[in-house]
N, C-alpha and C positions, 0 to 999 in steps of 0.2 A: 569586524566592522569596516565601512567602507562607503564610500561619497557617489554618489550619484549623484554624474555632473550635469545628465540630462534634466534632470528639474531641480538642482541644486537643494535635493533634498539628501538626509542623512540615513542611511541602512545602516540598521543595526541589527544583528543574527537575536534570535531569543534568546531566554537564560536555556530551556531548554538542549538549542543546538548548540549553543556555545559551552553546556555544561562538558565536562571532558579535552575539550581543549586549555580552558584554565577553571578554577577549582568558584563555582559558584556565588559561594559566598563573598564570595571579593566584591565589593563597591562597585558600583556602574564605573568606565575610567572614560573620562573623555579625551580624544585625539588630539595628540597637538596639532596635526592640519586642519582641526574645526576652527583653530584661533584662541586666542585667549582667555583663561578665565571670565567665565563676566559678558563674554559675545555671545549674541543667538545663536543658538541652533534649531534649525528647521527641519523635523524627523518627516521621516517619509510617511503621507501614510494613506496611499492609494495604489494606483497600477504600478508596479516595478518596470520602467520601460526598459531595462534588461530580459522580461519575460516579454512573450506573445502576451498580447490584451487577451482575456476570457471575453467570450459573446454576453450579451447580458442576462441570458436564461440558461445557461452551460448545461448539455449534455454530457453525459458517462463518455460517450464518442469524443468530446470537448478534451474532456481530460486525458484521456490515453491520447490522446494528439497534442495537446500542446501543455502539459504538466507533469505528467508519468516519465519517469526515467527509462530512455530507448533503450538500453539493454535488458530491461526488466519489463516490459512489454515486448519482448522480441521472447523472453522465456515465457511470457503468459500463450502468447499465441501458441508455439511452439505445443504448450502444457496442452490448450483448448483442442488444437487442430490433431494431438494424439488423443484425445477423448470421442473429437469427431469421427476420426477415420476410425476409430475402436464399434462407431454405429451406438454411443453409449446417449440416454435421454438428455434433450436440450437443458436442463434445468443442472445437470451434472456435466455437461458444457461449460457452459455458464461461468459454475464454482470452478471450473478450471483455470478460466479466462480473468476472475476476480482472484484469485485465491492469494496471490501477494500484492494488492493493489498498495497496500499500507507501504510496501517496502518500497512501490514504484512510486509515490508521491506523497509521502506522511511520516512513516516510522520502521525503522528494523524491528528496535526491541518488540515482543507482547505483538509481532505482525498479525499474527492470526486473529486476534481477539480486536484489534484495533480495524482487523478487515473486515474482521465479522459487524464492528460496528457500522463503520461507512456506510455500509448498504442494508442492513438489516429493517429501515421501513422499506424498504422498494423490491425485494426479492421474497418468495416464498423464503421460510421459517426452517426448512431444509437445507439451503443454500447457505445461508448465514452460520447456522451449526454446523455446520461440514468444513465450513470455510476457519471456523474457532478453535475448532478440534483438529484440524490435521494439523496445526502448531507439535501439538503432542505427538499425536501418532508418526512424523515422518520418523521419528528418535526411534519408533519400535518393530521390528519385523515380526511378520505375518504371513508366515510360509502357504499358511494354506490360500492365503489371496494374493498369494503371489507377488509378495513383497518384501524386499530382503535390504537389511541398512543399507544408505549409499554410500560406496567409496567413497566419492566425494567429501562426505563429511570426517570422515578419519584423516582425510587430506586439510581440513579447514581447521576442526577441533580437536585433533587429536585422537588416537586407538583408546586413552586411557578417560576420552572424556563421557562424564553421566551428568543425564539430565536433572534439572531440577526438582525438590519434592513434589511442586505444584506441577510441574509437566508432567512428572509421575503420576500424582493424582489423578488428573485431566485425562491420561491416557487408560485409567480405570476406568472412569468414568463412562469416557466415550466406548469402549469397549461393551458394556453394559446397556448400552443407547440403543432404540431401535433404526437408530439414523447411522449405527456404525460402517456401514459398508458404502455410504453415501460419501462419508467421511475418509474413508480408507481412498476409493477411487482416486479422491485429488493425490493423495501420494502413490499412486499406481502412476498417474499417468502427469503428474510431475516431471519435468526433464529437468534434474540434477546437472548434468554434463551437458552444456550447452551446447547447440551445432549452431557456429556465427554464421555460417554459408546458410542454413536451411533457409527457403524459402515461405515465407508466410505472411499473410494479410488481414489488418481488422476488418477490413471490409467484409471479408466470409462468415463474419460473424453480429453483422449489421441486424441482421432481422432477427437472430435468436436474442438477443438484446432488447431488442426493440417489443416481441413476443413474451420475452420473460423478465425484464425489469422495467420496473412502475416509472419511469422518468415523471418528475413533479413540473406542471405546466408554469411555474415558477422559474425554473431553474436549479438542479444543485447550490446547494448554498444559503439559495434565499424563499424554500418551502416551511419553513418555521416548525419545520423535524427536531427530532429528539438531536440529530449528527450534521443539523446546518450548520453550525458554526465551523468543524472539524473540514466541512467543503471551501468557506470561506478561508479558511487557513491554508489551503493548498491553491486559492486565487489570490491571495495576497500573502505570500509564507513572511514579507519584511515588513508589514505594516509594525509602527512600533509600537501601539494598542490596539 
C-alpha cells in the first residue's frame, strides 16, 4: 500500500496482488501514515497519475504503449516478427503478437486462458483457441513440428518439473482440435531466450491489427463486452472498487 501525494488519495494493491506477499485473509490494516484511528481516508479511485492517463476510447495500440510491461512486449514483437518473416497467415501473426498479453498487463498464473479471454469478442475464434491452448502445449514437444521443450524452462522449473493434470488434459485436448497446428505455431515461433538487442517495432504490425482485430468504437473497456471490465482493470489496476 502506498499514498499518493499527487491527489492525496490512498493506493491500495488488491486482495488479489497483495495475496502472496502476506496471507489473505488477514483484515484490511490501516497505515499509520494514514493517521489515526478514527481520521478519513480518501482511497484512490480514478487515474493513478503514477501511470500515463489512457485516451478515452483506448485502443489495443493504447495498451501495448502505455500499459503492457516493456519487456514483455519486446518478447511479443520479437514472437510476431519470427512468425512474419516465417511468411506465416496474418491471423497467426496476430496470435503471436497477443499470445502473453495477460502476463504483459493482467496476470501470469492461467496466462493463456486469461488471454484467450481479453480478446476473444474481437478476434476470429481461432486466434483466441490458439492463444488458450499453447498455455499447455509449450510444456509438450512435437518433434514432427518441429518443436522440442525449451531449455529455458528446465532453467526456471526445474529438469524434474511436470505439468499440471488440467495442463495435461488441455494439452489432450488441443492435440485432438482441428485448430492444433494453429495452436502449436505460437510455440514454434515463441522466443523463449530473449534477444534484448534485437531490433523490433509495433508499428510493423499496425495494419495486421488493425485488419484483424475488431477495435470497439467505444473503446476497450467501455464496449459493454463479456471482458470490459478485465480492460477497465488494466486502466485503472488501483482503483480501490
Amino acid at each position: 500500500m502506498s499514498q499518493n501525494p499527487a491527489l492525496d488519495r490512498k493506493v491500495v494493491k488488491s486482495v488479489l496482488f497483495d495475496s502472496g506477499e502476506r496471507d489473505p485473509r488477514l483484515p484490511f490494516q490501516r497505515q499509520a501514515e494514514w493517521g489515526p484511528p478514527g481520521s478519513p481516508i480518501t482511497f484512490l479511485m480514478g487515474d493513478d497519475p503514477r501511470l500515463p492517463t489512457m485516451p478515452a476510447r483506448p485502443t489495443l495500440i493504447d495498451f501495448f504503449r502505455l500499459r503492457f510491461s516493456a519487456s514483455t512486449v519486446h518478447h511479443l514483437l520479437q514472437s510476431a516478427t519470427h512468425a512474419l518473416t516465417a511468411g506465416l497467415p496474418e491471423k497467426i501473426v496476430l496470435a503471436c503478437l497477443l499470445h502473453d498479453i495477460a502476463v504483459a498487463g493482467f496476470i501470469r498464473g492461467d496466462h493463456g486462458y486469461w488471454g484467450a479471454q481479453l480478446i476473444e469478442p474481437y478476434v476470429d475464434p481461432e486466434v483466441a483457441w490458439a492463444i488458450r491452448y499453447h498455455q499447455a502445449l509449450r510444456f509438450f514437444p512435437d518433434a514432427e513440428a518441429g518443436y522440442a521443450y525449451p531449455q529455458t524452462y528446465v532453467g526456471w522449473f526445474g529438469a524434474d518439473y511436470k505439468p499440471d493434470a488440467y495442463i495435461e488434459a488441455a494439452y489432450r485436448e488441443a492435440r485432438a482440435h482441428k485448430w492444433y497446428a494453429t495452436a502449436r505455431l505460437i510455440t514454434i515461433h515463441d522466443i523463449y531466450s530473449q534477444d534484448k538487442e534485437a531490433k523490433v517495432s509495433l508499428d510493423a504490425f499496425v495494419d495486421i491489427i488493425g485488419r484483424n482485430f475488431r477495435q470497439p468504437a467505444e473503446g476497450l473497456g467501455f464496449d459493454a463486452s463479456p471482458v470490459a471490465h478485465m480492460w477497465r482493470t488494466m486502466i485503472w489496476p488501483t482503483r480501490f472498487l
